[in-house]
PDB file with one MODEL, atoms N, CA, C and O in Angstrom:
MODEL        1
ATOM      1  N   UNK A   1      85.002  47.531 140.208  1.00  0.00           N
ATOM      2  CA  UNK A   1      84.501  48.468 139.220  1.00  0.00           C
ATOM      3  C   UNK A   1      85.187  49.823 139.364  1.00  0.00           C
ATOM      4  O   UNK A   1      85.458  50.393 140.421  1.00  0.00           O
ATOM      5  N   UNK A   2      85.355  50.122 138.468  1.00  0.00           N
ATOM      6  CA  UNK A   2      86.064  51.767 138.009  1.00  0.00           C
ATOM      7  C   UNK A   2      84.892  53.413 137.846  1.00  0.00           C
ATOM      8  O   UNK A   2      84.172  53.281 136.856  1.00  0.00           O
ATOM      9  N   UNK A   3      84.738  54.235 138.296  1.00  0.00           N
ATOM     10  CA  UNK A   3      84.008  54.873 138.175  1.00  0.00           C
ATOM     11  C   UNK A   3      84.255  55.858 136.962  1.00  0.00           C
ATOM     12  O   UNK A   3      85.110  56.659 137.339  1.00  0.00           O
ATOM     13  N   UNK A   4      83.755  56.218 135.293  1.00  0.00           N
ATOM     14  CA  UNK A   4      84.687  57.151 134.824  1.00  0.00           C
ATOM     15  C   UNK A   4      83.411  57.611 134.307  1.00  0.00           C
ATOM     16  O   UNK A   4      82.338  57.039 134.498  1.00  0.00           O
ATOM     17  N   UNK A   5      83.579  58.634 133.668  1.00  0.00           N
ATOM     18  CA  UNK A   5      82.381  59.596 132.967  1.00  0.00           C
ATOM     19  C   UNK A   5      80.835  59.022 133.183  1.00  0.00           C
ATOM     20  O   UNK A   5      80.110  58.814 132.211  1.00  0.00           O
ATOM     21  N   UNK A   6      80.553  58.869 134.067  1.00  0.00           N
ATOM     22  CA  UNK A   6      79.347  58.163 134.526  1.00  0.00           C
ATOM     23  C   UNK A   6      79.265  57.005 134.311  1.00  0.00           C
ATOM     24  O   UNK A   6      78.163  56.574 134.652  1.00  0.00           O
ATOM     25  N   UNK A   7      80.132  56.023 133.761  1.00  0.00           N
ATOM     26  CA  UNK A   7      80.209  54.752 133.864  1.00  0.00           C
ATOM     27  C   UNK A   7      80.877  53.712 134.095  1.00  0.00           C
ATOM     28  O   UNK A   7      82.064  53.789 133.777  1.00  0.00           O
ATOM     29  N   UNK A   8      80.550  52.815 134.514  1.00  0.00           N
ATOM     30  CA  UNK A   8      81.237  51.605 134.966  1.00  0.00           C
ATOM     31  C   UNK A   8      81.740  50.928 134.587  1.00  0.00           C
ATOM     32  O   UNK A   8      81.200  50.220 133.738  1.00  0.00           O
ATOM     33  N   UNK A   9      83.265  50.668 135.006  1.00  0.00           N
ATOM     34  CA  UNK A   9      84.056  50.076 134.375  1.00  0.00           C
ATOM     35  C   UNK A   9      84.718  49.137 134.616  1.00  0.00           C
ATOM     36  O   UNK A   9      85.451  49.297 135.592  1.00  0.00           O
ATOM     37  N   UNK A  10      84.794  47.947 134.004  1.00  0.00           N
ATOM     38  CA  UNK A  10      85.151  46.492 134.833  1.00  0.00           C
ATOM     39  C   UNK A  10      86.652  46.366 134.658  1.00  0.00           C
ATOM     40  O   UNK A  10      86.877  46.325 133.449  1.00  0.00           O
ATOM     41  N   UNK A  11      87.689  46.295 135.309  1.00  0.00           N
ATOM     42  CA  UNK A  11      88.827  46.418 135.626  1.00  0.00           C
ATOM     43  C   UNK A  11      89.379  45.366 134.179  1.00  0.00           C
ATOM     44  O   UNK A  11      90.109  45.489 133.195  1.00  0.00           O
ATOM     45  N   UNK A  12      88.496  44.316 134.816  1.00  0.00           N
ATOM     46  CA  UNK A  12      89.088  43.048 134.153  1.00  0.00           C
ATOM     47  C   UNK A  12      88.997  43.278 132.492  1.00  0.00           C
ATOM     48  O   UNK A  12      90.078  43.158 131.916  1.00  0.00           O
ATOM     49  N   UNK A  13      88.109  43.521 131.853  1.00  0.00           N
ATOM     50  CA  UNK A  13      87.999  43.864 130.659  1.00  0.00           C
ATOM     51  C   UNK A  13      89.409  44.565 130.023  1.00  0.00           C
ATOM     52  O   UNK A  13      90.164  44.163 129.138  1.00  0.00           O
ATOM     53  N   UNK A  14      89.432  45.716 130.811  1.00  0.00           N
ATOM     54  CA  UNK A  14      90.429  46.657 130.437  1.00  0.00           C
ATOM     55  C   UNK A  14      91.690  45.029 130.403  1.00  0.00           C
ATOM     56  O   UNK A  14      91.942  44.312 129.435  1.00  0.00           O
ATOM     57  N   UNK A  15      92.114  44.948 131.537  1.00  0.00           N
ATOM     58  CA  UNK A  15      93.365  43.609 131.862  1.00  0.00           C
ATOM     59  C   UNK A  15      93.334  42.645 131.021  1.00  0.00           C
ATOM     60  O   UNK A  15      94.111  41.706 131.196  1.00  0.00           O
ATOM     61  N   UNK A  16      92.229  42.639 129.655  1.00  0.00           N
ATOM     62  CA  UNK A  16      92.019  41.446 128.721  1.00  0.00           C
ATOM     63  C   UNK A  16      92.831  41.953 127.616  1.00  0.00           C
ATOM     64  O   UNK A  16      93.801  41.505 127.006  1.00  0.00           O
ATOM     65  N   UNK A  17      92.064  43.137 127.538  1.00  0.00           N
ATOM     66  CA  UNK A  17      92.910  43.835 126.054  1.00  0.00           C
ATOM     67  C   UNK A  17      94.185  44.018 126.261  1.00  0.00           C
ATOM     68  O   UNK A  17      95.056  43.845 125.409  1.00  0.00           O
ATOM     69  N   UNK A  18      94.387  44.430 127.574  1.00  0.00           N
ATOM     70  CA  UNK A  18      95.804  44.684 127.343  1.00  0.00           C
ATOM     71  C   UNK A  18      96.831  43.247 127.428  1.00  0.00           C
ATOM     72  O   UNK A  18      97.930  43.117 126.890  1.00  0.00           O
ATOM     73  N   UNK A  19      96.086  42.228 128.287  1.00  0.00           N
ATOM     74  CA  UNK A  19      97.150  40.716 127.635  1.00  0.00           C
ATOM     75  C   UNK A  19      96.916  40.371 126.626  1.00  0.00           C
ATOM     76  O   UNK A  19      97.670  39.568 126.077  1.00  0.00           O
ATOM     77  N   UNK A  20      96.207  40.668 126.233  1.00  0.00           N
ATOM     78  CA  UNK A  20      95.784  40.329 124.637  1.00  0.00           C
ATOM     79  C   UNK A  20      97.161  40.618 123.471  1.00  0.00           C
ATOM     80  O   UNK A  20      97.484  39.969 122.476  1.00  0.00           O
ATOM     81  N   UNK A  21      97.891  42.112 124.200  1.00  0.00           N
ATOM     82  CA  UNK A  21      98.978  42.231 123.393  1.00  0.00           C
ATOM     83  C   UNK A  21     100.372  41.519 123.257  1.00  0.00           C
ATOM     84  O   UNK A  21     101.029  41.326 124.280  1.00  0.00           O
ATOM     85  N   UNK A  22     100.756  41.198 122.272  1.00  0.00           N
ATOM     86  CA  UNK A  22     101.970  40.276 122.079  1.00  0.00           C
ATOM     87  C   UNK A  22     103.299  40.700 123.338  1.00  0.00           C
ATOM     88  O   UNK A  22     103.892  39.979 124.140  1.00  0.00           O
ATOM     89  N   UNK A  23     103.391  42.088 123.068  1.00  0.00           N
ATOM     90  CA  UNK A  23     104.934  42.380 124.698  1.00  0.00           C
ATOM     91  C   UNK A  23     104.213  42.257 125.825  1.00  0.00           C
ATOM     92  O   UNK A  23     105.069  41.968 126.661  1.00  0.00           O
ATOM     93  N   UNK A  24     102.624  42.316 126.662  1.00  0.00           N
ATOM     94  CA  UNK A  24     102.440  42.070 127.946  1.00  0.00           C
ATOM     95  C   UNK A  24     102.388  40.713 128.324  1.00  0.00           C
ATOM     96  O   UNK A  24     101.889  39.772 127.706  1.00  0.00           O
ATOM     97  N   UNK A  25     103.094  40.728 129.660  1.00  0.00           N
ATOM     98  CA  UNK A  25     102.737  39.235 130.226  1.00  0.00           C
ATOM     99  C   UNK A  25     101.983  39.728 131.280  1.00  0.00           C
ATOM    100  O   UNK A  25     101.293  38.725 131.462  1.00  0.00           O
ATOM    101  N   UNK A  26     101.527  40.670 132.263  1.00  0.00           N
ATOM    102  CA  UNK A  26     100.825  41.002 133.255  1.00  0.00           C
ATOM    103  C   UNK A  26     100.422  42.652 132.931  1.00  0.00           C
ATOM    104  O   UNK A  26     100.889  43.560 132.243  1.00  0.00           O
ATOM    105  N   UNK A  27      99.394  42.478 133.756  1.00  0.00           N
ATOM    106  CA  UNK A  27      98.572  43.615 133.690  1.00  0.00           C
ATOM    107  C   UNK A  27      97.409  43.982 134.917  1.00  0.00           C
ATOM    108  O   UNK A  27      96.463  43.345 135.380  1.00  0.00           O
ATOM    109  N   UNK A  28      97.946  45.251 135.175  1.00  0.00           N
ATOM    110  CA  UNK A  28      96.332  45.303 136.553  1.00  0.00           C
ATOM    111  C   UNK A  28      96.205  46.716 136.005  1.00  0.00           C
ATOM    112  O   UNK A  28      97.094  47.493 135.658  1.00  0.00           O
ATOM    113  N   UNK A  29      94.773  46.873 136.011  1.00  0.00           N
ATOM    114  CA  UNK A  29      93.684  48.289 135.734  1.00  0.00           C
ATOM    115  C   UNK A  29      93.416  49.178 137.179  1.00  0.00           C
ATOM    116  O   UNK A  29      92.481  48.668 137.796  1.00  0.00           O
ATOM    117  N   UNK A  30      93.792  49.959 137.636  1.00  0.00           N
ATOM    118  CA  UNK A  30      93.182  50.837 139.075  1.00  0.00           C
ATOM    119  C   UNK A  30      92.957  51.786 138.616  1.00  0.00           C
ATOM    120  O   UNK A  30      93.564  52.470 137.792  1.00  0.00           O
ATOM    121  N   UNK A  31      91.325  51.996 139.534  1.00  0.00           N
ATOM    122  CA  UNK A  31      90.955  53.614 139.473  1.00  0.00           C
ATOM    123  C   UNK A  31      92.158  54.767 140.264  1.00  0.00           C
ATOM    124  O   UNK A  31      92.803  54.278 141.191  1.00  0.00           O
ATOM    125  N   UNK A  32      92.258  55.297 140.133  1.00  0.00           N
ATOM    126  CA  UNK A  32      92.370  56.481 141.033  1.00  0.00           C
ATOM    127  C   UNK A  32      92.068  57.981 141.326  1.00  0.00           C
ATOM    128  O   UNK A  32      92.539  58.783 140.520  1.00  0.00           O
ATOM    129  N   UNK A  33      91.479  58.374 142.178  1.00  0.00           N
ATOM    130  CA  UNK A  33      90.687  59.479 142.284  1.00  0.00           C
ATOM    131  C   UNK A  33      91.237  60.650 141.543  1.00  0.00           C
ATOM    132  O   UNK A  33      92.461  60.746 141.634  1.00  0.00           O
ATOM    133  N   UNK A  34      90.685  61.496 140.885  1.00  0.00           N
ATOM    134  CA  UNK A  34      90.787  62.531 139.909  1.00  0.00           C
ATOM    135  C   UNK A  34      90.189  63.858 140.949  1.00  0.00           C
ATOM    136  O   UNK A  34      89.590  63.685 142.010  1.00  0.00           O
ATOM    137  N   UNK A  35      90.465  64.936 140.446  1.00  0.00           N
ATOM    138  CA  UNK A  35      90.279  66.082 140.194  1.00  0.00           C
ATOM    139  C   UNK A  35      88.442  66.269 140.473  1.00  0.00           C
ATOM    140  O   UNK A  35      87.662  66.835 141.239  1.00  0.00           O
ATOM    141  N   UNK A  36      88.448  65.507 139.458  1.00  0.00           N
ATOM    142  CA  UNK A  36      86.773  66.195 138.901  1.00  0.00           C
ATOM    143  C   UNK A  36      85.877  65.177 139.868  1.00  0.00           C
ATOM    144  O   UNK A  36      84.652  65.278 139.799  1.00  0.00           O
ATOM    145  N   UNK A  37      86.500  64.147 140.814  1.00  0.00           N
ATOM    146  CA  UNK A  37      85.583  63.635 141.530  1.00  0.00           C
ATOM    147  C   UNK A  37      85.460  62.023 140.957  1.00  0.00           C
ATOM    148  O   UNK A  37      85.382  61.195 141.864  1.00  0.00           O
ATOM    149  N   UNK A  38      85.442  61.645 139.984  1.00  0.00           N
ATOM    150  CA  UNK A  38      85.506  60.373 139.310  1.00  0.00           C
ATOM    151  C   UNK A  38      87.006  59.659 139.471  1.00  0.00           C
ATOM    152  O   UNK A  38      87.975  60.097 140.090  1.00  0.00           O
ATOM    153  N   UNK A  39      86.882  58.366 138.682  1.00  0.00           N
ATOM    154  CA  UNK A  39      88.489  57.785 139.009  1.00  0.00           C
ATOM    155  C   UNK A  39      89.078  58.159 137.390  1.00  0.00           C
ATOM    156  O   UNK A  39      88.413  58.339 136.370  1.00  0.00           O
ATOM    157  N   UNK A  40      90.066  58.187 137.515  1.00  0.00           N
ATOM    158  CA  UNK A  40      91.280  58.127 136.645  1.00  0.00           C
ATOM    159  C   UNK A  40      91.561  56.613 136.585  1.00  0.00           C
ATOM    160  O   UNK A  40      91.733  55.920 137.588  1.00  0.00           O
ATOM    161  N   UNK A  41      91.588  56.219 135.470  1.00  0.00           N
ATOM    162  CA  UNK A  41      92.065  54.700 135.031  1.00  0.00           C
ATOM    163  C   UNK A  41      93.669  54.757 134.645  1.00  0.00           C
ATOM    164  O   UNK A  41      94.286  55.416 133.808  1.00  0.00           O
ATOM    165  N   UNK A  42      94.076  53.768 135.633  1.00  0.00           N
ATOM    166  CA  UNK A  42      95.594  53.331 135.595  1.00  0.00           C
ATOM    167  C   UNK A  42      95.823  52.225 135.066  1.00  0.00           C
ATOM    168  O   UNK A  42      95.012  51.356 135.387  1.00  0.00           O
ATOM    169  N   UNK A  43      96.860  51.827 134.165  1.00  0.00           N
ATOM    170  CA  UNK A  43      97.259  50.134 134.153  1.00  0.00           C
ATOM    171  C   UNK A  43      98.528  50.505 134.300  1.00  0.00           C
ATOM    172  O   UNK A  43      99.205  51.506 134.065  1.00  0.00           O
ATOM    173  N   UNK A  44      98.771  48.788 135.026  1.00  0.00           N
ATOM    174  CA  UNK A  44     100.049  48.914 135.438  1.00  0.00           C
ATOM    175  C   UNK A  44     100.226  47.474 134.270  1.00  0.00           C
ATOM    176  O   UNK A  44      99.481  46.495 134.233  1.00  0.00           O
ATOM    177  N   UNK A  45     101.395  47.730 133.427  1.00  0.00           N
ATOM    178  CA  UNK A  45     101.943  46.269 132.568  1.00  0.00           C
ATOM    179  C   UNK A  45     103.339  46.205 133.136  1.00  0.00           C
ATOM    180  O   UNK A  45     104.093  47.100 133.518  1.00  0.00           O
ATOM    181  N   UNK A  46     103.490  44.673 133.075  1.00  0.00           N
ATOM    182  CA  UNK A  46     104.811  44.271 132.730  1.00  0.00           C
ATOM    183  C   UNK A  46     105.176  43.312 131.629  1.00  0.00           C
ATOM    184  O   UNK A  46     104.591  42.251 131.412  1.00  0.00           O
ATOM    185  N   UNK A  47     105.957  43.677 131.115  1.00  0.00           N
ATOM    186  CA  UNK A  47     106.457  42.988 129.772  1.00  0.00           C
ATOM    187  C   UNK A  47     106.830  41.467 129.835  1.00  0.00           C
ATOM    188  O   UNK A  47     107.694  41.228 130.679  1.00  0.00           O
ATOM    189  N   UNK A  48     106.323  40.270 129.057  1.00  0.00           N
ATOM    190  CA  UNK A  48     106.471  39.349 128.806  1.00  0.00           C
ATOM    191  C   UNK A  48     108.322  38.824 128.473  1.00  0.00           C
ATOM    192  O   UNK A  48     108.978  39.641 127.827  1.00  0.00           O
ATOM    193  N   UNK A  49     108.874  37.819 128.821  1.00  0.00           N
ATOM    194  CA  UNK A  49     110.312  37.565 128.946  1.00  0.00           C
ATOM    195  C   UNK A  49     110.740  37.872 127.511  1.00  0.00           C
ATOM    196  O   UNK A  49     110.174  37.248 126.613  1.00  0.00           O
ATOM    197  N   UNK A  50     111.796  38.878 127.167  1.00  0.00           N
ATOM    198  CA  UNK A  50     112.346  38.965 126.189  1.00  0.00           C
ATOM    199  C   UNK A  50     111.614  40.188 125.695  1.00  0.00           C
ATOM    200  O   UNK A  50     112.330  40.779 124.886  1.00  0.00           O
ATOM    201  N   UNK A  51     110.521  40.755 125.868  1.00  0.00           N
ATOM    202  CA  UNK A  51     110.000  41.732 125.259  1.00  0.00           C
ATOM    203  C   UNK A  51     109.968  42.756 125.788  1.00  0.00           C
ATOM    204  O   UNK A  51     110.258  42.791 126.984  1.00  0.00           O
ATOM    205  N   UNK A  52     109.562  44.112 125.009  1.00  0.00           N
ATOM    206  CA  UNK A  52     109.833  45.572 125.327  1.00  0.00           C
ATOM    207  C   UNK A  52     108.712  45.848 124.973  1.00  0.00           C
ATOM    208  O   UNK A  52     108.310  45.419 123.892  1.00  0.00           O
ATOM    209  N   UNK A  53     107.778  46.760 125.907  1.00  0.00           N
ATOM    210  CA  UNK A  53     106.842  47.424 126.006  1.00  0.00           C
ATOM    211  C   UNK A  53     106.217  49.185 125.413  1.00  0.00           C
ATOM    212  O   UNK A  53     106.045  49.994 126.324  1.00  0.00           O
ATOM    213  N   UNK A  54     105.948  49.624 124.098  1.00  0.00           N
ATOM    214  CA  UNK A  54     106.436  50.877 124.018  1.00  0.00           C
ATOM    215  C   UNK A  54     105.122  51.359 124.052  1.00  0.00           C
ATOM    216  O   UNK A  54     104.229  51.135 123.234  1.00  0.00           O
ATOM    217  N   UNK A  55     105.070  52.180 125.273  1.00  0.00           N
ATOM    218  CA  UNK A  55     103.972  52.751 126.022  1.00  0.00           C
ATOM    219  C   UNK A  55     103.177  53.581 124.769  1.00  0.00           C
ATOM    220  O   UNK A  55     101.975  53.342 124.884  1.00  0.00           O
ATOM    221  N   UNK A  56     103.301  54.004 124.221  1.00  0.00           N
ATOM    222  CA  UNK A  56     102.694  55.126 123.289  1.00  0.00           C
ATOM    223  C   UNK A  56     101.758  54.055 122.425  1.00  0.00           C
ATOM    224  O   UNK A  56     100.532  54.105 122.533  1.00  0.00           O
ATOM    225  N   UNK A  57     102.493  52.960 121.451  1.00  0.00           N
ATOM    226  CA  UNK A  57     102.136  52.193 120.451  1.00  0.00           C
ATOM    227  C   UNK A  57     101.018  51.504 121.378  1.00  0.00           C
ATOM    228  O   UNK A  57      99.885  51.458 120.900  1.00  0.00           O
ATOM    229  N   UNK A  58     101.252  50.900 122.808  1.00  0.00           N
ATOM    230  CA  UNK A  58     100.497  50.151 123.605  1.00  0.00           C
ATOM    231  C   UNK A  58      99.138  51.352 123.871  1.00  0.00           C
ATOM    232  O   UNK A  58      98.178  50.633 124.146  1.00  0.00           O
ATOM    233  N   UNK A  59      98.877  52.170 123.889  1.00  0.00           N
ATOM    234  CA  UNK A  59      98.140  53.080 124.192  1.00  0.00           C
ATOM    235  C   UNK A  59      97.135  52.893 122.704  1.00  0.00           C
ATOM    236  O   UNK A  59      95.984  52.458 122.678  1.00  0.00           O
ATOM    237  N   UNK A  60      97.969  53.368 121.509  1.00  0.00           N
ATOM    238  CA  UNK A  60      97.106  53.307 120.559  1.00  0.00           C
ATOM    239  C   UNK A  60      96.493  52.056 120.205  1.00  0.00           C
ATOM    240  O   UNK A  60      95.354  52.065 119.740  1.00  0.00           O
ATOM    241  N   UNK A  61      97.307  50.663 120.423  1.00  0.00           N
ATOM    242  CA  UNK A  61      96.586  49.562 120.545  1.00  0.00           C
ATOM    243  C   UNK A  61      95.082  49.445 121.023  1.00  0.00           C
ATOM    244  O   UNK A  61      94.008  49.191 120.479  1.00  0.00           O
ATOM    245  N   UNK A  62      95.534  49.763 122.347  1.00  0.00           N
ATOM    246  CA  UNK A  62      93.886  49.523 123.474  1.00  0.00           C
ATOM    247  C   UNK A  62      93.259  50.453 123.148  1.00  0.00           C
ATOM    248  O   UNK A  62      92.073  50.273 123.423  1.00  0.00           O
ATOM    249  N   UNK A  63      93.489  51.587 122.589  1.00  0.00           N
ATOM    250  CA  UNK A  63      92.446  52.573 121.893  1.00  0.00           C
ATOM    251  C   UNK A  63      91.335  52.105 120.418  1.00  0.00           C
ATOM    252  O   UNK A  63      90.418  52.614 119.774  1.00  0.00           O
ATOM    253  N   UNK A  64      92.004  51.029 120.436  1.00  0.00           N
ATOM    254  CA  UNK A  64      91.224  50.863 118.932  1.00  0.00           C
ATOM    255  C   UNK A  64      90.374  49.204 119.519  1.00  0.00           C
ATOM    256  O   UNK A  64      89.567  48.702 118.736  1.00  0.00           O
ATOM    257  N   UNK A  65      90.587  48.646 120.585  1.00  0.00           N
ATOM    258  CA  UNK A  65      89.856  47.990 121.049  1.00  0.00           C
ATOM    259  C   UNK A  65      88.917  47.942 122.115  1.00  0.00           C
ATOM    260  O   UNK A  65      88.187  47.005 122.441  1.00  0.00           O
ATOM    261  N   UNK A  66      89.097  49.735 122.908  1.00  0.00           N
ATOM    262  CA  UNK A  66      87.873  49.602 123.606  1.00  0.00           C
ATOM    263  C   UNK A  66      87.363  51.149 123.760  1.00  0.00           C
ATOM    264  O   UNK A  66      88.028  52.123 123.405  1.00  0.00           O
ATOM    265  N   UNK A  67      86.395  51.186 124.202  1.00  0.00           N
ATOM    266  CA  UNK A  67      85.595  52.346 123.991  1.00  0.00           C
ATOM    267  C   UNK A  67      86.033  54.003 124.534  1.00  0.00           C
ATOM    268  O   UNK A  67      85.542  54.190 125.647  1.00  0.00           O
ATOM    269  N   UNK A  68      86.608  54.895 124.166  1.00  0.00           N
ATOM    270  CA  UNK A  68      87.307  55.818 124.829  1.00  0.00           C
ATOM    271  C   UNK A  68      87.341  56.421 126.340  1.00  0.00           C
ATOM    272  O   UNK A  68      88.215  57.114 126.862  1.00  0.00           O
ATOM    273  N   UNK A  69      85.994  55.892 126.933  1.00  0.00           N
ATOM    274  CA  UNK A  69      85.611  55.996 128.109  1.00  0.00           C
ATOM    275  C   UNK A  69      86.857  55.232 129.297  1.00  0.00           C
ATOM    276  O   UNK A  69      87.450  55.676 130.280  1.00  0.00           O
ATOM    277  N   UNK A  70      86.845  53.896 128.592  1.00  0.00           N
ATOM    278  CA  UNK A  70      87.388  52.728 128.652  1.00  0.00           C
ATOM    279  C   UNK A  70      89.201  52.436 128.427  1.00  0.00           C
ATOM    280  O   UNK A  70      89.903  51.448 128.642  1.00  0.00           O
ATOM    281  N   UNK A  71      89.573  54.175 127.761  1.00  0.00           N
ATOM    282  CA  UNK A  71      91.430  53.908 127.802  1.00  0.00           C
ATOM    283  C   UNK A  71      91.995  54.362 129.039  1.00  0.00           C
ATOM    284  O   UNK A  71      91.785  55.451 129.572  1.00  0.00           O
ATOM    285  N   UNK A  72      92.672  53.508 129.416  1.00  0.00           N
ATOM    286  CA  UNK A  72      93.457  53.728 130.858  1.00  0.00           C
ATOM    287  C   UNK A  72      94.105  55.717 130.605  1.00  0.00           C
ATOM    288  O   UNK A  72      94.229  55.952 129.403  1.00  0.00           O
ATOM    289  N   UNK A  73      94.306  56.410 131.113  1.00  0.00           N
ATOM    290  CA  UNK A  73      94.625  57.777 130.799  1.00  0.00           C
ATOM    291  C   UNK A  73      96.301  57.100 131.504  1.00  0.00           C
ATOM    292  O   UNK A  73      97.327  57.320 130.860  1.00  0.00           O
ATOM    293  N   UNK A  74      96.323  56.827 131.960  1.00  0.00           N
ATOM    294  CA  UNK A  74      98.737  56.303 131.916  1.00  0.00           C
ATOM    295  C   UNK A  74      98.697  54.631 132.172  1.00  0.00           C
ATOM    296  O   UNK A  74      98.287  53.855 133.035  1.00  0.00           O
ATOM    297  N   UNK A  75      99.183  54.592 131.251  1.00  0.00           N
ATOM    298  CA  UNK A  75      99.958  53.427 130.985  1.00  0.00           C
ATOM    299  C   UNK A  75     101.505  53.557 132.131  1.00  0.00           C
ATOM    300  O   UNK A  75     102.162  54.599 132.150  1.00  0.00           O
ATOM    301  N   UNK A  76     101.860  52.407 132.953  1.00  0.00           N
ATOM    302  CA  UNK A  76     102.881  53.013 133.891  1.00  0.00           C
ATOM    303  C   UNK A  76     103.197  51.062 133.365  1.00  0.00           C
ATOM    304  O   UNK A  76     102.432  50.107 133.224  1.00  0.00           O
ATOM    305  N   UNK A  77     105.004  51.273 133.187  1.00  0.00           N
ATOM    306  CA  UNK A  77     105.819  49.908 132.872  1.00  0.00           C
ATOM    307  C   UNK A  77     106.320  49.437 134.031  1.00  0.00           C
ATOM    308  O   UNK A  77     107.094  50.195 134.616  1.00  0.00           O
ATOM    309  N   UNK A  78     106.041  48.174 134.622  1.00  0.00           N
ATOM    310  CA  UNK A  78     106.756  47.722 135.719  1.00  0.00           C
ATOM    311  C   UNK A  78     108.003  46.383 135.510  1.00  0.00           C
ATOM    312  O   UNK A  78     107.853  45.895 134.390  1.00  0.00           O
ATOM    313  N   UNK A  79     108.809  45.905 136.057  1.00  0.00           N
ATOM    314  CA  UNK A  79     109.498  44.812 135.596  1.00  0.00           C
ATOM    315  C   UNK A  79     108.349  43.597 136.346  1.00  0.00           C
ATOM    316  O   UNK A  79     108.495  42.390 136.155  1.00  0.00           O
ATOM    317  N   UNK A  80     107.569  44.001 136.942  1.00  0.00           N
ATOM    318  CA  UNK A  80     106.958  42.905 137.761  1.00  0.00           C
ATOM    319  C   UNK A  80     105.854  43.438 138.368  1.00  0.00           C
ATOM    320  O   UNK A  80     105.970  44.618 138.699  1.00  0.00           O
ATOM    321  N   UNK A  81     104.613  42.790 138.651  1.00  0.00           N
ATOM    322  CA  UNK A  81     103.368  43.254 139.482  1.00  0.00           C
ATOM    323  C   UNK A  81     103.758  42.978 140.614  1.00  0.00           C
ATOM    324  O   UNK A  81     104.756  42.261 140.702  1.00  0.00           O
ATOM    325  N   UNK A  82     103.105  43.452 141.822  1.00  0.00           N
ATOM    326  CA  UNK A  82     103.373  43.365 143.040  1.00  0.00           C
ATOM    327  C   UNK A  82     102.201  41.954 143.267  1.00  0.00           C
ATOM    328  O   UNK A  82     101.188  41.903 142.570  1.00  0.00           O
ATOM    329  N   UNK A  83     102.480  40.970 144.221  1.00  0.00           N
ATOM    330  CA  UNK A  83     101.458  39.597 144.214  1.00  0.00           C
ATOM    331  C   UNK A  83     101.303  39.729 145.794  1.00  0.00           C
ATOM    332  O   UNK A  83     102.036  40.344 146.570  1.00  0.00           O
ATOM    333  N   UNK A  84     100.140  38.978 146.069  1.00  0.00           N
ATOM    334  CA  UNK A  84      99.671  38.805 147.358  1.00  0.00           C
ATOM    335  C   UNK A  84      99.838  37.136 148.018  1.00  0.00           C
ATOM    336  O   UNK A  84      99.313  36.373 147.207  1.00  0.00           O
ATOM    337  N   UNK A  85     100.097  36.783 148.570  1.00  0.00           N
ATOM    338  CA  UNK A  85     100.237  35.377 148.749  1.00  0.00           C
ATOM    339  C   UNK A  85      99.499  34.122 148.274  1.00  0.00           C
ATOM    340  O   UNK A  85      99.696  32.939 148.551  1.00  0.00           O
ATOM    341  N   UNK A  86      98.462  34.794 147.368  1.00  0.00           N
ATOM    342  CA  UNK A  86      97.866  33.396 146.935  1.00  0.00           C
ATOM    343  C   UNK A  86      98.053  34.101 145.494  1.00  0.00           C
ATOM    344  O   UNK A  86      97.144  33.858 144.700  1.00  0.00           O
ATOM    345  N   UNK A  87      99.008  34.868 145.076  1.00  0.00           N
ATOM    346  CA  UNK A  87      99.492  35.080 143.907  1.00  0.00           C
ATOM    347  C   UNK A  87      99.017  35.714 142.965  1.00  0.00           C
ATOM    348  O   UNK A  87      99.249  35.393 141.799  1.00  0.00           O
ATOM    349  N   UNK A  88      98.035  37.041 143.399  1.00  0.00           N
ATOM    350  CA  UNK A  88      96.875  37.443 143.046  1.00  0.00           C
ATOM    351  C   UNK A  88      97.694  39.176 143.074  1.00  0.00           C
ATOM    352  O   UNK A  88      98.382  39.681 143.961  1.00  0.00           O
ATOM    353  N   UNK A  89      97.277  39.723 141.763  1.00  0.00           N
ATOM    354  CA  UNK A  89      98.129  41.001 141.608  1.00  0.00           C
ATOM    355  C   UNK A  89      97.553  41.940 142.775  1.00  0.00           C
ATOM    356  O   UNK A  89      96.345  41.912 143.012  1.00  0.00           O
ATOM    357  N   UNK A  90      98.192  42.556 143.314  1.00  0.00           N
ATOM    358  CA  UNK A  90      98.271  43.453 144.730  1.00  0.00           C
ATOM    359  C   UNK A  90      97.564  44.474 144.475  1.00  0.00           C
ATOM    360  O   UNK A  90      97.851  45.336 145.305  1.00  0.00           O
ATOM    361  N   UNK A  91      96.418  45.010 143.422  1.00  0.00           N
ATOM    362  CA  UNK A  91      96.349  46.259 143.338  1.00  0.00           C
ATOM    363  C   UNK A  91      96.075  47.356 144.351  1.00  0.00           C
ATOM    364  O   UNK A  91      96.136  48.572 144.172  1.00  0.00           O
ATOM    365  N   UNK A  92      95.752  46.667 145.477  1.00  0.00           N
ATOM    366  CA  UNK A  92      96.232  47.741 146.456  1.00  0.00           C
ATOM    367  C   UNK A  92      97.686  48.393 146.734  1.00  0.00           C
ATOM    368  O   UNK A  92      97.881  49.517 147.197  1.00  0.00           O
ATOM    369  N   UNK A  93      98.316  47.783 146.489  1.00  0.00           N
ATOM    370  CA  UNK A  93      99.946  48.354 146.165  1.00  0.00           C
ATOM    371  C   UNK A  93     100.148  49.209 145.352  1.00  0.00           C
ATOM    372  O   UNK A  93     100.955  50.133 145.448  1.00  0.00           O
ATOM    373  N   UNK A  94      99.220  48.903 144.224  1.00  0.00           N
ATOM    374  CA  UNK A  94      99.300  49.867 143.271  1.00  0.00           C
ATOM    375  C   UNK A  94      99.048  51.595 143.288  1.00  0.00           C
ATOM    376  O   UNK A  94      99.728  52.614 143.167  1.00  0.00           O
ATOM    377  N   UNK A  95      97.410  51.159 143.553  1.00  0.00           N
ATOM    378  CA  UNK A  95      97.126  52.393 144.121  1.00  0.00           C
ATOM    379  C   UNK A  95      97.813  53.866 144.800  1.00  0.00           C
ATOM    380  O   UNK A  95      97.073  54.760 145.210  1.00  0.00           O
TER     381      UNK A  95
ENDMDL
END
């Protein structure tokens, strides 16, 4: 769970909408600690084979499918997620 404006936020949800889009093939959601004491929502995507990711358009996408509380504040492009040995995205790496 994600901590943001007093509410809770399920990582995975966020990681739906965003495979949901035609250029992602992977996706991980991390909090990370903010300023004001709450987390800052991160996703990390990487683009599906052959496709290009354009961070801005991808932003307004997931904006219109989940609740503003709920938009990652950076979108960050990777060629690849970092995996853990049973193939499970690393988001501790992320972090």
């Amino acid at each position: 769970m994600i901590r943001r404006r007093g509410e809770n936020v399920a990582a995975a949800e966020i990681e739906n909408v965003l495979l949901a889009h035609p250029a992602v093939g992977e996706a991980a959601a991390v909090g990370t600690p903010s300023a004001l004491g709450e987390d800052e929502i991160v996703a990390y995507v990487a683009p599906r084979a052959g496709a290009a990711i354009d961070v801005e358009a991808l932003k307004e996408w997931v904006r219109t499918r989940l609740a503003d509380f709920k938009v990652p504040t950076r979108i960050l492009v990777r060629d690849a997620l970092p995996r853990t040995a049973t193939e499970r995205v690393a988001k501790h790496l992320l972090r």
